[in-house]
C-alpha positions in Angstrom: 0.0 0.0 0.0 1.5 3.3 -0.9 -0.4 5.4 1.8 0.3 4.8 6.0 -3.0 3.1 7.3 -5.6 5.3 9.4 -6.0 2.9 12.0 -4.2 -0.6 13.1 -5.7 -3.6 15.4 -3.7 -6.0 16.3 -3.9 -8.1 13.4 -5.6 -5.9 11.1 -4.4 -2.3 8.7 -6.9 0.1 7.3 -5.9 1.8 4.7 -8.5 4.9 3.4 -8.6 7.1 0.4 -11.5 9.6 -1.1 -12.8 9.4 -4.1 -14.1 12.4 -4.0 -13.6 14.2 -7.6 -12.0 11.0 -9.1 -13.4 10.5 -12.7 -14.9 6.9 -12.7 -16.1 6.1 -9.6 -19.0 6.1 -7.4 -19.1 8.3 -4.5 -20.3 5.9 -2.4 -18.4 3.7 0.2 -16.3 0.6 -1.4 -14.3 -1.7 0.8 -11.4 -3.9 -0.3 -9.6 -6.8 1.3 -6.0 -8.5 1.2 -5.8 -11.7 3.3 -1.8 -12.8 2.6 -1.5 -16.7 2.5 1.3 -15.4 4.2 -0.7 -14.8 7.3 -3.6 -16.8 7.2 -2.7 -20.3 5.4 -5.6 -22.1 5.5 -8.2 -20.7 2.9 -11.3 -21.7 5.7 -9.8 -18.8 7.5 -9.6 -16.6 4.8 -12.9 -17.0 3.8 -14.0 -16.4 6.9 -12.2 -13.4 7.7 -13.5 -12.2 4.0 -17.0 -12.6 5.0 -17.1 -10.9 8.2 -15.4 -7.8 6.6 -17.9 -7.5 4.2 -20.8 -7.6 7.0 -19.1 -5.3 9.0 -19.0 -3.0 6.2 -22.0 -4.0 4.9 -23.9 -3.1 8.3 -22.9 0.4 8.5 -22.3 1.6 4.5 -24.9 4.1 4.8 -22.9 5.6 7.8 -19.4 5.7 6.3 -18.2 8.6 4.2 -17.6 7.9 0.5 -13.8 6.9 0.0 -12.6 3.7 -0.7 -11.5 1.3 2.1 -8.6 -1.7 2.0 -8.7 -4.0 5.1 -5.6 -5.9 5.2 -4.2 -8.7 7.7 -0.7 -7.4 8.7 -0.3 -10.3 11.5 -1.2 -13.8 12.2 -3.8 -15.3 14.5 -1.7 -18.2 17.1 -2.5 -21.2 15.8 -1.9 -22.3 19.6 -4.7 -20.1 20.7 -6.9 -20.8 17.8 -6.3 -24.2 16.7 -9.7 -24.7 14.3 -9.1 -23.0 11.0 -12.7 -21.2 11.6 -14.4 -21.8 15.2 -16.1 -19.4 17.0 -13.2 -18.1 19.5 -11.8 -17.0 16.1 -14.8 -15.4 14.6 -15.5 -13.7 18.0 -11.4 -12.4 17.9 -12.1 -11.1 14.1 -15.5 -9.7 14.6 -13.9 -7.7 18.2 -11.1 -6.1 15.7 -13.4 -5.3 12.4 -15.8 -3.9 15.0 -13.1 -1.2 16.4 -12.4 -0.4 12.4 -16.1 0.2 11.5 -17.0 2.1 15.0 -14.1 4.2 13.6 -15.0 5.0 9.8 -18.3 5.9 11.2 -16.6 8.7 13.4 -15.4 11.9 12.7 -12.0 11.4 13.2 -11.7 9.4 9.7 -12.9 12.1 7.6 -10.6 14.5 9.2 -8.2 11.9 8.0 -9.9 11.5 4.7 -9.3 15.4 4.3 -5.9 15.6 5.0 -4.8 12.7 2.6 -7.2 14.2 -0.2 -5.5 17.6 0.1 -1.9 16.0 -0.5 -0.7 15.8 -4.0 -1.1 13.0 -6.1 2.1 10.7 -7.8 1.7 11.2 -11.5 1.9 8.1 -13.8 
């Protein structure tokens, strides 16, 4: 990701850019997410983490200012702690973080955010 992230969990990075004034897409909310094999192996875990970002999302998109949104897992879950590729501790643990990212987006502090980063220049191809 070329921009910092606006918030971290412990396991999880959101990264946040507005689209405002961007030719070609919606100005609406859109959410994005990059599960590394890397840090999740098992593709039951991934699909799992997948879903509940989408509900989480999902649940408050007419809250959230338009931009678009990347959650990405920067860390590993312990495999001693959560041995199941998908059981409920780990659900619970997942939901808990993407819960602190959405309470977030829907607060003011994240479009103060949003307007800094869309008043910085932009790279030029």
């Amino acid at each position: 990701m070329a921009k910092s992230p606006v918030l971290h969990t412990a396991h999880f990075a959101l990264h946040a850019a507005s689209v405002a004034g961007v030719q070609g897409l919606v100005d609406e909310p859109a959410i994005g997410v990059v599960l590394p094999k890397r840090w999740a192996k098992r593709a039951v875990t991934r699909n799992g983490m997948r879903r509940h970002v989408y509900m989480q999302f999902e649940r408050l998109a007419a809250q959230l200012p338009s931009a678009a949104y990347v959650v990405r897992l920067k860390r590993s879950f312990s495999r001693e702690l959560f041995v199941s590729a998908w059981s409920k501790p780990l659900a619970g643990a997942v939901c808990e973080e993407l819960s602190q990212m959405t309470a977030f987006c829907a607060s003011a502090q994240l479009l103060q955010r949003l307007s800094h980063i869309s008043e910085m220049p932009r790279d030029q191809p």
